[in-house]
Backbone as CSV, one residue per row, in Angstrom:
resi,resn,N_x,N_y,N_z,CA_x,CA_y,CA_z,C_x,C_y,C_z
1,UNK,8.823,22.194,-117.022,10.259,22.373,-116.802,10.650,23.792,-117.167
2,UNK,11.291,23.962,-115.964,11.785,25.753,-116.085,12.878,26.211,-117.121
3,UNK,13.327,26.943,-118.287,13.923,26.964,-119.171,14.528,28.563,-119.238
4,UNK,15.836,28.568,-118.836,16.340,29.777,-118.926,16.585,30.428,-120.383
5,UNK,15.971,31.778,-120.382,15.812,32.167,-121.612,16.478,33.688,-121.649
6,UNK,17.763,33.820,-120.707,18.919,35.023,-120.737,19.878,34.094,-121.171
7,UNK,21.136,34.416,-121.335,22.017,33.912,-121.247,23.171,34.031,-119.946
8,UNK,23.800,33.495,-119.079,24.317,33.292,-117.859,25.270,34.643,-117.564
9,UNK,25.401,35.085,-118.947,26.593,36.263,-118.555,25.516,37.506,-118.256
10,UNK,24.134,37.657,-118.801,23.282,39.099,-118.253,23.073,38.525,-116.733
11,UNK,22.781,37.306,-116.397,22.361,36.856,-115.011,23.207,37.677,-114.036
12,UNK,24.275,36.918,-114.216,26.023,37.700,-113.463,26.471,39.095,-113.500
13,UNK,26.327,39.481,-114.458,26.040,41.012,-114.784,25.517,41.948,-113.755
14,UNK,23.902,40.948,-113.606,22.197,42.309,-113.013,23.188,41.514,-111.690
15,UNK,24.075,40.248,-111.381,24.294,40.332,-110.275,24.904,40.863,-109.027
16,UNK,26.155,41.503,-110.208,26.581,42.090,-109.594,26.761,43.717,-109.766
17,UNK,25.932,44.444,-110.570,25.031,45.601,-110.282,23.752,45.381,-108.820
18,UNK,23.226,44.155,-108.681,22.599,44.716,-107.294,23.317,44.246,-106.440
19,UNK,24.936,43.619,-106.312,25.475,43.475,-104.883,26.093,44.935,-104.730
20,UNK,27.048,45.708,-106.134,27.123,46.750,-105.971,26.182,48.125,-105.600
21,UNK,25.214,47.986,-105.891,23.863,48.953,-105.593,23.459,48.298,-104.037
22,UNK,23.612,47.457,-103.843,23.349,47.501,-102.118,24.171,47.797,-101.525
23,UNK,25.424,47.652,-101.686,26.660,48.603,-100.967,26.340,49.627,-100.673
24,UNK,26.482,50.723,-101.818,26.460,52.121,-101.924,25.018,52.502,-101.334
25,UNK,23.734,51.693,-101.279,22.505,52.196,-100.886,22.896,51.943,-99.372
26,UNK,23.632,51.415,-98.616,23.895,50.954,-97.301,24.702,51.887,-96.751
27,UNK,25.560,52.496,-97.318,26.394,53.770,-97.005,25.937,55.245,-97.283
28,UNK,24.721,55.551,-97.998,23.452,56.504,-97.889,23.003,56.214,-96.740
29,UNK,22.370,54.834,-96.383,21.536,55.029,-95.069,22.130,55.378,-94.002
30,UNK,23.753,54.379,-93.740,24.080,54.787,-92.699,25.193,56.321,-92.729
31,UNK,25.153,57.005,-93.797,25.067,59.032,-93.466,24.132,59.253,-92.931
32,UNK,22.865,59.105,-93.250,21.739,59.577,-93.253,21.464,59.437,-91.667
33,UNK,21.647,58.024,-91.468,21.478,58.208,-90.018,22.268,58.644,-89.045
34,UNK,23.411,59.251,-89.668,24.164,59.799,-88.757,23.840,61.263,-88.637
35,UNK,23.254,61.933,-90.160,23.276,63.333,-89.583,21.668,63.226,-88.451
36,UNK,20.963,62.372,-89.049,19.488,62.677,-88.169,19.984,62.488,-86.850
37,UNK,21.179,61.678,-86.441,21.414,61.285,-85.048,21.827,62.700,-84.469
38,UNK,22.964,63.223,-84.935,23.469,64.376,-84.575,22.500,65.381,-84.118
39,UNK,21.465,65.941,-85.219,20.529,66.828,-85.171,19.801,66.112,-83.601
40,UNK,19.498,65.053,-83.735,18.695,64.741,-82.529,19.909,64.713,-81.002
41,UNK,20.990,64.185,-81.142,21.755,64.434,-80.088,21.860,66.119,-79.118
42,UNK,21.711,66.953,-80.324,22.278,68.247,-79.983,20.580,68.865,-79.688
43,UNK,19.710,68.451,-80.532,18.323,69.162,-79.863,17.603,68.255,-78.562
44,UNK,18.207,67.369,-78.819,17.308,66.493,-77.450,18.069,65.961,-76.269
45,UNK,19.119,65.284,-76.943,20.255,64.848,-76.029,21.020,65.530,-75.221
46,UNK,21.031,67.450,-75.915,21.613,68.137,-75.515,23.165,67.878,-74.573
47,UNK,24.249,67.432,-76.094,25.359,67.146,-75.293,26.452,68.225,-76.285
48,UNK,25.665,69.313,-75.926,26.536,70.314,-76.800,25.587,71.569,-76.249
49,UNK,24.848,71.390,-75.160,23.838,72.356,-74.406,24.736,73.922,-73.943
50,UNK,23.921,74.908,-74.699,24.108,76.048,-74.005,25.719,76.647,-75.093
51,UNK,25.858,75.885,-76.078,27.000,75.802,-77.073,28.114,76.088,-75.736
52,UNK,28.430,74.833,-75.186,29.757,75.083,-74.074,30.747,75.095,-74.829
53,UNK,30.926,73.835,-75.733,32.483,73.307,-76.495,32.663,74.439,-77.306
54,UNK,31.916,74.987,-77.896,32.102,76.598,-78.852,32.622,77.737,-77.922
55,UNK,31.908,77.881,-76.957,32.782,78.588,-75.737,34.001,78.828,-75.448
56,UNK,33.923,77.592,-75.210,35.305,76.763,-74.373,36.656,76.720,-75.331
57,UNK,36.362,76.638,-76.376,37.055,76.394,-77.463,37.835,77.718,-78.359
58,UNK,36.900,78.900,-78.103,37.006,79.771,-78.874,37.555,80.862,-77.558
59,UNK,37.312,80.721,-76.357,38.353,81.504,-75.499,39.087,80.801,-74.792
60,UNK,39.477,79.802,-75.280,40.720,78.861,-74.225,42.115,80.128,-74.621
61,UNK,42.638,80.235,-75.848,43.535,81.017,-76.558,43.455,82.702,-75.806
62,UNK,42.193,83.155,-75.958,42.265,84.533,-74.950,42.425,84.438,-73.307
63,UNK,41.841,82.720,-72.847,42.187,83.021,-71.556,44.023,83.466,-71.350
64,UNK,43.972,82.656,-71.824,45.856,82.317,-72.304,47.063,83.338,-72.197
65,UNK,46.322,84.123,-73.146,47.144,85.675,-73.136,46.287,86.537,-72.378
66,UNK,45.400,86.643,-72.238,44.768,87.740,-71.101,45.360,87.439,-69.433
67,UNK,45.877,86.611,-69.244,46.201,86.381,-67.808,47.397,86.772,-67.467
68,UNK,47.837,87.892,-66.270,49.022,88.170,-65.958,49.778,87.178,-65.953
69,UNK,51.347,87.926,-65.847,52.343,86.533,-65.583,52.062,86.644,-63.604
70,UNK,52.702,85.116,-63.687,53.011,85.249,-62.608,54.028,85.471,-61.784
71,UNK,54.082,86.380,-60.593,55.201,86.817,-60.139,56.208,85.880,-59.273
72,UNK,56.893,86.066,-58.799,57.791,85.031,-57.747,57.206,85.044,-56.207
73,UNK,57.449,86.005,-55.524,56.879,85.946,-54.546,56.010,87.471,-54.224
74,UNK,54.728,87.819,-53.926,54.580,89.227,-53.790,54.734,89.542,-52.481
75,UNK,54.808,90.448,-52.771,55.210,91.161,-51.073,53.996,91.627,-50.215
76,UNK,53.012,91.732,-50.696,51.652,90.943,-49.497,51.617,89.318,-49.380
77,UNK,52.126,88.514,-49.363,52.257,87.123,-49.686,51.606,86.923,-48.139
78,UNK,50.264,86.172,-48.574,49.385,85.744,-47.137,50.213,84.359,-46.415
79,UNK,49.932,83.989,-45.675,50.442,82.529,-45.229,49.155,81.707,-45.196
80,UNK,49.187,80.111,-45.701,48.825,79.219,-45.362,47.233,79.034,-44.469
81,UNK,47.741,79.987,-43.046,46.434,80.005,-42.202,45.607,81.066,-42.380
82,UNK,46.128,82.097,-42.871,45.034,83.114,-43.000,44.434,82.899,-44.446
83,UNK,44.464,82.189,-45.133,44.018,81.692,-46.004,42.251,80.890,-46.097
84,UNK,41.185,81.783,-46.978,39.879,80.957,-46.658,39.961,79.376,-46.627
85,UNK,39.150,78.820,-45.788,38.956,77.098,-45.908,37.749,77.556,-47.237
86,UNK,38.602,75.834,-48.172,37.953,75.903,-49.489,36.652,74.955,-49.108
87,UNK,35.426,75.494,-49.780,34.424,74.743,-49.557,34.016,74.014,-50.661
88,UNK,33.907,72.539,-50.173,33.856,71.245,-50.510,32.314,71.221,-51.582
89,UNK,31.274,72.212,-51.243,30.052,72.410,-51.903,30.710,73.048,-53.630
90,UNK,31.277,73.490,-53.849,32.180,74.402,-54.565,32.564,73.857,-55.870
91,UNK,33.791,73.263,-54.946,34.791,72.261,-55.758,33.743,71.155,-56.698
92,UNK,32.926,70.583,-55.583,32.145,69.292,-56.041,31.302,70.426,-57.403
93,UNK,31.018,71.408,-57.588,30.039,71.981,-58.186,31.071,72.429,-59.663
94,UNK,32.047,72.681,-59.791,33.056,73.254,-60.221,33.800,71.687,-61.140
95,UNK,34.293,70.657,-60.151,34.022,69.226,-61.080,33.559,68.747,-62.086
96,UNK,31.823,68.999,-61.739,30.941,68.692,-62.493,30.776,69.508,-63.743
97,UNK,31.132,70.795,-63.624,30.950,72.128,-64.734,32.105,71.276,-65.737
98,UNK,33.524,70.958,-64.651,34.512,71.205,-65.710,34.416,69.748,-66.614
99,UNK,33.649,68.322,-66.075,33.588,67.038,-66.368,32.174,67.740,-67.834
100,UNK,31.069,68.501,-67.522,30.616,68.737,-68.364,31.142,69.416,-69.364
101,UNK,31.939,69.922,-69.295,32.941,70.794,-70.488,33.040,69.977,-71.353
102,UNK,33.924,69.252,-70.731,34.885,68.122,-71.607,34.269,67.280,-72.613
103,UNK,33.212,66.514,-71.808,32.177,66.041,-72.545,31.374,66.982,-73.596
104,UNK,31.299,67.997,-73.795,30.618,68.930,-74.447,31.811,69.650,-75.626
105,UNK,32.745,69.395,-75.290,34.237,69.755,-75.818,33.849,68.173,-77.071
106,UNK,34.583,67.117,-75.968,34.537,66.234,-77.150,33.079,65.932,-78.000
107,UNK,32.160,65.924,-77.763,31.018,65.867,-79.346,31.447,67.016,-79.928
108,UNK,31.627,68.305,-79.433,31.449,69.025,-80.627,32.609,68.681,-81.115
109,UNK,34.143,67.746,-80.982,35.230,67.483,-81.654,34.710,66.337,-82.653
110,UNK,33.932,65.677,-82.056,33.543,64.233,-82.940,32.804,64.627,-84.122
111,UNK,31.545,65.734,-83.638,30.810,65.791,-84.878,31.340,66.777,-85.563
112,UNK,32.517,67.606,-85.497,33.506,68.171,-86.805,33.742,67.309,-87.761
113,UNK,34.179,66.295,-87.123,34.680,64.865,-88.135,33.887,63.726,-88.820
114,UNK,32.445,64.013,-87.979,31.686,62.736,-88.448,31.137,63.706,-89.378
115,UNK,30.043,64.337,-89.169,29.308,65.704,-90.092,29.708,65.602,-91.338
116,UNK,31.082,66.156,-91.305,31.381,66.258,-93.019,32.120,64.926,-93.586
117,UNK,32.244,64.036,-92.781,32.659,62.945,-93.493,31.814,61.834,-93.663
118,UNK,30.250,61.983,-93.009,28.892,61.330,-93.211,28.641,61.950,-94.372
119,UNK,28.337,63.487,-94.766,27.893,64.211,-95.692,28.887,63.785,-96.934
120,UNK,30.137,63.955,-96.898,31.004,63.059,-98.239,30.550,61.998,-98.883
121,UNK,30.188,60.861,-97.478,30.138,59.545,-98.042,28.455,59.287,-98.681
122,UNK,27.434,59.682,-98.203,26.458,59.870,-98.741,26.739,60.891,-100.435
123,UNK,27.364,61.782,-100.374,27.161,62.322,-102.045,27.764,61.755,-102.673
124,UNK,28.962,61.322,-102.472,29.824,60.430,-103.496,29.025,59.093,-103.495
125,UNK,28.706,58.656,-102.525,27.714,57.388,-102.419,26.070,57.405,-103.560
126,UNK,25.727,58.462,-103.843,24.440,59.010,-104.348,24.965,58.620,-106.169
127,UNK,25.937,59.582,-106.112,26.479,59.822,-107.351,27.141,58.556,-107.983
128,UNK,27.630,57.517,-106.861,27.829,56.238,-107.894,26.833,55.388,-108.238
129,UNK,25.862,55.267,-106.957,24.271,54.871,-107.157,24.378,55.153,-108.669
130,UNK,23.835,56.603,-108.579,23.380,56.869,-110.145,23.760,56.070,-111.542
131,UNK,25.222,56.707,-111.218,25.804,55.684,-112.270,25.192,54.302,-112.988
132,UNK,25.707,53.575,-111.890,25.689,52.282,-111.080,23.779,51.737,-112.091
133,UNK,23.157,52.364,-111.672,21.904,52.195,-112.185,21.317,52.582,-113.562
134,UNK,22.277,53.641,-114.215,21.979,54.069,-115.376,22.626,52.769,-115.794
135,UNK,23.948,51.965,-116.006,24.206,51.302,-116.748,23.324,49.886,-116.092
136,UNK,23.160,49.922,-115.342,21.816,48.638,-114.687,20.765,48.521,-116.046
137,UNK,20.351,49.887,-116.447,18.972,50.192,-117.012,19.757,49.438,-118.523
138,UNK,21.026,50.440,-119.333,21.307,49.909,-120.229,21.563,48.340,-120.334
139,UNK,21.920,47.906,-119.656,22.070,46.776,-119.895,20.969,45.590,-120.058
140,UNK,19.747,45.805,-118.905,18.583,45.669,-119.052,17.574,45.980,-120.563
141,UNK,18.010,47.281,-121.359,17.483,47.244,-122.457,18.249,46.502,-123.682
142,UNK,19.269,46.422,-123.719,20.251,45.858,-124.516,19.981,44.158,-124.222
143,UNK,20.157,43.579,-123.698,18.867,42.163,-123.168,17.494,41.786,-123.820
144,UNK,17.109,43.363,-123.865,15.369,42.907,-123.951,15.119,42.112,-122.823
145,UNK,15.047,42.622,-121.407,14.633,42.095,-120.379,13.618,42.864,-119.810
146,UNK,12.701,41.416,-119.015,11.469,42.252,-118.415,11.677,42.896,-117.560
147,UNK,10.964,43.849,-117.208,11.478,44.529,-115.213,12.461,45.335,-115.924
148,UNK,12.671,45.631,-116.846,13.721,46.819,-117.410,13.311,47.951,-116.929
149,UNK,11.300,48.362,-116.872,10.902,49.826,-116.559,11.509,50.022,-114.573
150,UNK,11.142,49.101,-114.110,11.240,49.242,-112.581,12.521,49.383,-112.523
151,UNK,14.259,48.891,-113.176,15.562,49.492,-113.100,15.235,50.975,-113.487
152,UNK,14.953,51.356,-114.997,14.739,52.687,-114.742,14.373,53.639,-113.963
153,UNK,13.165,53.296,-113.524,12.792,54.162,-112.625,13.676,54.093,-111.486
154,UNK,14.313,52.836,-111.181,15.104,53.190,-109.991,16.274,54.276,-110.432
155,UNK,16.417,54.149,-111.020,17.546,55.482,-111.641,17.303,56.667,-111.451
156,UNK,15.990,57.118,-112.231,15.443,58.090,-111.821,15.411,58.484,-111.263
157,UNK,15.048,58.013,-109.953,14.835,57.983,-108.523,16.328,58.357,-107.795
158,UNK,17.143,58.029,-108.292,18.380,57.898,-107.852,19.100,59.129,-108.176
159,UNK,18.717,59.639,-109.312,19.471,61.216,-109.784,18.648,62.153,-108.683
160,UNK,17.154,62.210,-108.355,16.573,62.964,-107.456,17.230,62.872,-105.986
161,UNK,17.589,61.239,-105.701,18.073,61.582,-104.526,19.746,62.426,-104.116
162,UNK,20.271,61.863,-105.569,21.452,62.593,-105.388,21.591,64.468,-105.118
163,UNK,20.232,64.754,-106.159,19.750,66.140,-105.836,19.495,66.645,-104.435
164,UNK,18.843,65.209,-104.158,18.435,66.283,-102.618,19.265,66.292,-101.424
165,UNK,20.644,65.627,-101.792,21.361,65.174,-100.675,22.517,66.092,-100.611
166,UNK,23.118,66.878,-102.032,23.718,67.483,-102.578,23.637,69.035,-101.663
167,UNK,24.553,69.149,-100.874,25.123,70.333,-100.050,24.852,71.629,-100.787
168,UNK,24.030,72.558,-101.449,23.566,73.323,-102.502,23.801,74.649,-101.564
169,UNK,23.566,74.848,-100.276,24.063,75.660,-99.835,25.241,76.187,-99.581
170,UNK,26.736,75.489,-99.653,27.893,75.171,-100.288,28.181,75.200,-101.519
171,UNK,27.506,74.305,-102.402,27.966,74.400,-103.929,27.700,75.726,-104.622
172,UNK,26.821,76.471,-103.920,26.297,77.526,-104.781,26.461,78.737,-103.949
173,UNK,26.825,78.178,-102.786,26.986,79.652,-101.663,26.005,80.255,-101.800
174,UNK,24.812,79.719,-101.417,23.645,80.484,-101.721,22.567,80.340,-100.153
175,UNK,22.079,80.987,-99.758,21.342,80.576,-98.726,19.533,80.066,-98.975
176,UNK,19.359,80.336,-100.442,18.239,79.835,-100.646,17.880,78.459,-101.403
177,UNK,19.047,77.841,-101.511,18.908,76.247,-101.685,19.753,75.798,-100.774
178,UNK,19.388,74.351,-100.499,19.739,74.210,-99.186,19.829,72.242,-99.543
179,UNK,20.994,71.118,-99.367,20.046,69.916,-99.070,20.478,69.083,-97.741
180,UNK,19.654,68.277,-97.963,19.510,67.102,-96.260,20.869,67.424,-95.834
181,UNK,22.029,67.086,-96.309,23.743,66.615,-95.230,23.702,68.471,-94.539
182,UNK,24.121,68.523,-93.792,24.981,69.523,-92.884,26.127,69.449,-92.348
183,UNK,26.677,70.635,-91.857,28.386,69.854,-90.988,27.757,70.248,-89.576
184,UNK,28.745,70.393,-88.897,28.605,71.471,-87.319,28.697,72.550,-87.407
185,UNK,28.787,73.066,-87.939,28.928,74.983,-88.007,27.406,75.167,-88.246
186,UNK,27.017,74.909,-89.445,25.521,75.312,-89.876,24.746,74.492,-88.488
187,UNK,24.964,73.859,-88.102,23.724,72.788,-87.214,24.071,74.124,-85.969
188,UNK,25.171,74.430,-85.221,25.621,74.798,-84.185,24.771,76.375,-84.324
189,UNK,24.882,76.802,-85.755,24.799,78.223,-85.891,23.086,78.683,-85.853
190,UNK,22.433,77.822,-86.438,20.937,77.521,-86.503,20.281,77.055,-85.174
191,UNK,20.994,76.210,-84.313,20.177,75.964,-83.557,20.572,77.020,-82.136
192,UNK,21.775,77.804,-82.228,22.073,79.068,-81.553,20.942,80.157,-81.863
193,UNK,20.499,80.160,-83.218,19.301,81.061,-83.340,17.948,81.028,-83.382
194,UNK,17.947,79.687,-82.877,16.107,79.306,-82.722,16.333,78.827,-81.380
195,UNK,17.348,78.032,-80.313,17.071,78.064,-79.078,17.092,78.743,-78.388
196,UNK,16.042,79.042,-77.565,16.091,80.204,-76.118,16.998,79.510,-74.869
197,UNK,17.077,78.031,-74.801,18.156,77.680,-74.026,19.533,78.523,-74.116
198,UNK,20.116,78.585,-75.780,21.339,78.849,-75.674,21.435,80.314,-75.937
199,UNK,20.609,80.872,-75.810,20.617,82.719,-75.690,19.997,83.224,-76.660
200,UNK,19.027,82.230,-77.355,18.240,83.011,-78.513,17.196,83.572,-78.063
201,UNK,16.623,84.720,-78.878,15.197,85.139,-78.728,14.006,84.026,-78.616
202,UNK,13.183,84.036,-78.523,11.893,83.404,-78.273,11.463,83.125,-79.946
203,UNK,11.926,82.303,-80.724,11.511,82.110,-82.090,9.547,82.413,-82.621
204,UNK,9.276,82.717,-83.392,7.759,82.605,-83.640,8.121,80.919,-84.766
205,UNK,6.696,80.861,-84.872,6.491,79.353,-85.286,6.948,78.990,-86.756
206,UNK,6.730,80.359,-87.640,7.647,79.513,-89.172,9.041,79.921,-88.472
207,UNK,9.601,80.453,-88.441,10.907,80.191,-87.823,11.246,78.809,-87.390
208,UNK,10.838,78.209,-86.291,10.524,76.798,-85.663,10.189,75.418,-86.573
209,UNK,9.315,75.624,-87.343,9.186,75.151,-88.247,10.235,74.799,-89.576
210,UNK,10.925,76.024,-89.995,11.869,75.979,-90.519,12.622,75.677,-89.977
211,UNK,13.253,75.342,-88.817,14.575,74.691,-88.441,14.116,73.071,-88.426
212,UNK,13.424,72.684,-87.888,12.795,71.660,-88.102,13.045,70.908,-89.527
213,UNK,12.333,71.471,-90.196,12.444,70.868,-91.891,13.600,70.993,-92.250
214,UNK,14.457,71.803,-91.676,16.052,72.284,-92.691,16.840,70.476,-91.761
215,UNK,16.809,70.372,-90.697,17.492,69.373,-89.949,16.899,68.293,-89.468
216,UNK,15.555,68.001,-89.753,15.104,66.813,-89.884,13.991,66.269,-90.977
217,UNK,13.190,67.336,-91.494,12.430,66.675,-92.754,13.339,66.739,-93.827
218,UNK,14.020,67.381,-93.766,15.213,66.714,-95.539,15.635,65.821,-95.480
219,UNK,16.649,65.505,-93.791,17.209,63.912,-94.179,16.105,62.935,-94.286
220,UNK,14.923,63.508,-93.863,13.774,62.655,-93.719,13.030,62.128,-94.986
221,UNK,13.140,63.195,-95.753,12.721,62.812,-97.378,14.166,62.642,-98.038
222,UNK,15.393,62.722,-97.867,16.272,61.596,-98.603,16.061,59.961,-98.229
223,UNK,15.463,60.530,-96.834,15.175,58.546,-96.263,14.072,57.709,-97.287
224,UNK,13.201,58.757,-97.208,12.013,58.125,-98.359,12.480,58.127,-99.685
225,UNK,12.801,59.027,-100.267,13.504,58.583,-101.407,14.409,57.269,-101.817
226,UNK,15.332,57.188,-100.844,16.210,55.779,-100.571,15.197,54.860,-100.431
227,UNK,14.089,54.784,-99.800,13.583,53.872,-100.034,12.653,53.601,-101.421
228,UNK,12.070,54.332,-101.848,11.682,54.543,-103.280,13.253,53.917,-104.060
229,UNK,13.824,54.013,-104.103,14.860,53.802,-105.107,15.476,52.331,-104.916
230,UNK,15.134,51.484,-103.570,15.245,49.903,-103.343,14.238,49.614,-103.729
231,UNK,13.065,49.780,-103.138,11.868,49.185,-103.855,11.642,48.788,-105.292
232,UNK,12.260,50.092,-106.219,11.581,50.031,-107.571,12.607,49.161,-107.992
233,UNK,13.897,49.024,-107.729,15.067,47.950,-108.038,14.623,46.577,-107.827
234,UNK,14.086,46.728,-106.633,13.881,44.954,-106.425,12.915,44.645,-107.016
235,UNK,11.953,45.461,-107.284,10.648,44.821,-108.117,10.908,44.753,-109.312
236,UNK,11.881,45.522,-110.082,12.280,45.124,-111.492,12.863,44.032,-111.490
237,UNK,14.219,44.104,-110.714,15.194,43.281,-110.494,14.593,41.516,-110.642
238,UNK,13.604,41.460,-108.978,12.903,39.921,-109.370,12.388,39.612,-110.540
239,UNK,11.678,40.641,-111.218,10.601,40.291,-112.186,11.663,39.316,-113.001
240,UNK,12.939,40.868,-113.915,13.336,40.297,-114.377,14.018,39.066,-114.550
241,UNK,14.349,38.672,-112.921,15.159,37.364,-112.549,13.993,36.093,-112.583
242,UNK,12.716,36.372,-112.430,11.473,35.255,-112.820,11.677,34.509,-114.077
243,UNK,11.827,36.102,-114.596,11.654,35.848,-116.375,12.787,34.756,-117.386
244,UNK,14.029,35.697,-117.025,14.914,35.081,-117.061,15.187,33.784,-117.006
245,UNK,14.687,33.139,-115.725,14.955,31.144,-115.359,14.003,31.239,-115.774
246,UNK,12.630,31.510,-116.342,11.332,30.804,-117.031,10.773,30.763,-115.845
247,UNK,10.651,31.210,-114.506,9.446,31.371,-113.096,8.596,31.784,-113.406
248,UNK,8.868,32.930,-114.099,7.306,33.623,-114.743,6.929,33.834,-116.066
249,UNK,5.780,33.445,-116.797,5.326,33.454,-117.944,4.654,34.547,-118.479
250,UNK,4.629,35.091,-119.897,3.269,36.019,-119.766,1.869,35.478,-119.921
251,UNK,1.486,36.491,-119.530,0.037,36.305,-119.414,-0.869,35.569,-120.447
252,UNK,-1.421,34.920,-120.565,-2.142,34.159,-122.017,-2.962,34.935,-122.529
253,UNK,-3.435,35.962,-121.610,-4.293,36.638,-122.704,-3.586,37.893,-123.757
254,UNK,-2.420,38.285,-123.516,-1.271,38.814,-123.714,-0.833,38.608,-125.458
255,UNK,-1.109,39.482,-126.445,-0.634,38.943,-127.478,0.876,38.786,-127.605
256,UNK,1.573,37.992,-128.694,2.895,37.712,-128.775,3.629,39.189,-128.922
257,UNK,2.904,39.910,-129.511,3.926,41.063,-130.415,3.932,42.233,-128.946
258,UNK,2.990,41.938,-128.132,2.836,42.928,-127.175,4.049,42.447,-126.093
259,UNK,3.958,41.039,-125.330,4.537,40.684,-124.916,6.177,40.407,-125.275
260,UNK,6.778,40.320,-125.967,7.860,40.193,-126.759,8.222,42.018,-127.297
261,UNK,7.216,42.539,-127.126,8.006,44.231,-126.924,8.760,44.983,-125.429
262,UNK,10.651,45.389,-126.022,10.881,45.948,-124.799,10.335,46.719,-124.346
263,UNK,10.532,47.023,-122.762,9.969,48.117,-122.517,10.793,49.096,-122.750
């Protein structure tokens, strides 16, 4: 017969530290997958090709004022028939430019807004993690519960990821630290200088390489990290929840004083 050996209020407690820690780990992933989406939309999907919406955007205002007024009537004023027939090859070609604009207009409007408000919710998301898990751990030692080392380490784990997710090129205005989140300016401005599509030079290979790692192996190792930091939770987490209802015993060959020490 199975014999609970916590008392019901640590049970409720670790319970709701991991409904809260799966929240916040669920709103890391889905930043995360939003900036990798972006990066991949704009290098593969190319719906921001040839930086049009930056174009488009940044001389709509000079077309504006650079254009004469217009007059009332001029006094070469052609008529109607002497007028070229407009060709239909043209227009149809001219459609399509201006239907691609638009479309190229709105992502780069969307990912102004998603970018830095994916990148928000992931650091503030990181940083309550942390929290969130440091008092996981205390509470776990204050218990004398098993699976206490695997909460720690998820903690651990959890201050690193907050490190690497942490905008350092911003916080420090520095160009030689750098982490995973980006907005659109940096993504737009970087990949203006490594694509030959959009008027860049012909990059050599650490160049290439480095854009690469700056916009997809960082969010790529915050991904692994996030996962390092569920893993080591749930494997503490069960142990300790075995232990707890009496599921799991120690070992018999296990002396008392060893077994009965926190970790």
């Amino acid at each position: 017969m199975h014999t609970q050996t916590q008392p019901p209020e640590f049970l409720t407690a670790m319970r709701s530290v991991r409904a809260a820690k799966n929240v916040f780990l669920l709103l890391i992933l889905l930043g995360l997958l939003i900036q990798i989406g972006a990066f991949v939309a704009v290098q593969w999907g190319r719906v921001i090709d040839e930086s049009q919406a930056v174009v488009a955007m940044s001389e709509r205002n000079e077309v504006k004022t650079d254009q004469p007024p217009a007059t009332d009537k001029p006094d070469d004023q052609s008529t109607e028939e002497d007028a070229p027939a407009a060709d239909p090859t043209k227009a149809t070609d001219a459609a399509d430019d201006d239907t691609g604009s638009e479309a190229s207009e709105l992502w780069f409007v969307s990912l102004t807004w998603v970018l830095p408000g994916s990148r928000f919710m992931i650091v503030v998301s990181a940083a309550i993690l942390t929290i969130i898990l440091m008092f996981a751990t205390m509470l776990a030692i204050n218990g004398r519960a098993s699976g206490v080392s695997g909460v720690l380490s998820a903690a651990l784990w959890s201050m690193f990821l907050l490190a690497v997710v942490v905008p350092w090129q911003q916080a420090l205005n520095t160009s030689i630290a750098c982490g995973a989140t980006f907005n659109v300016a940096e993504l737009l401005r970087r990949t203006s200088e490594t694509l030959p599509r959009w008027g860049a030079r012909t990059p050599n290979l650490m160049e290439q390489i480095l854009y690469y790692v700056r916009f997809l192996a960082f969010p790529g190792l915050a991904l692994l990290v996030w996962l390092v930091v569920t893993v080591k939770f749930a494997r503490g987490y069960g142990r300790m929840l075995r232990v707890a209802l009496g599921e799991e015993t120690k070992p018999e060959n296990t002396p008392d004083m060893v077994s009965d020490t926190p970790l």
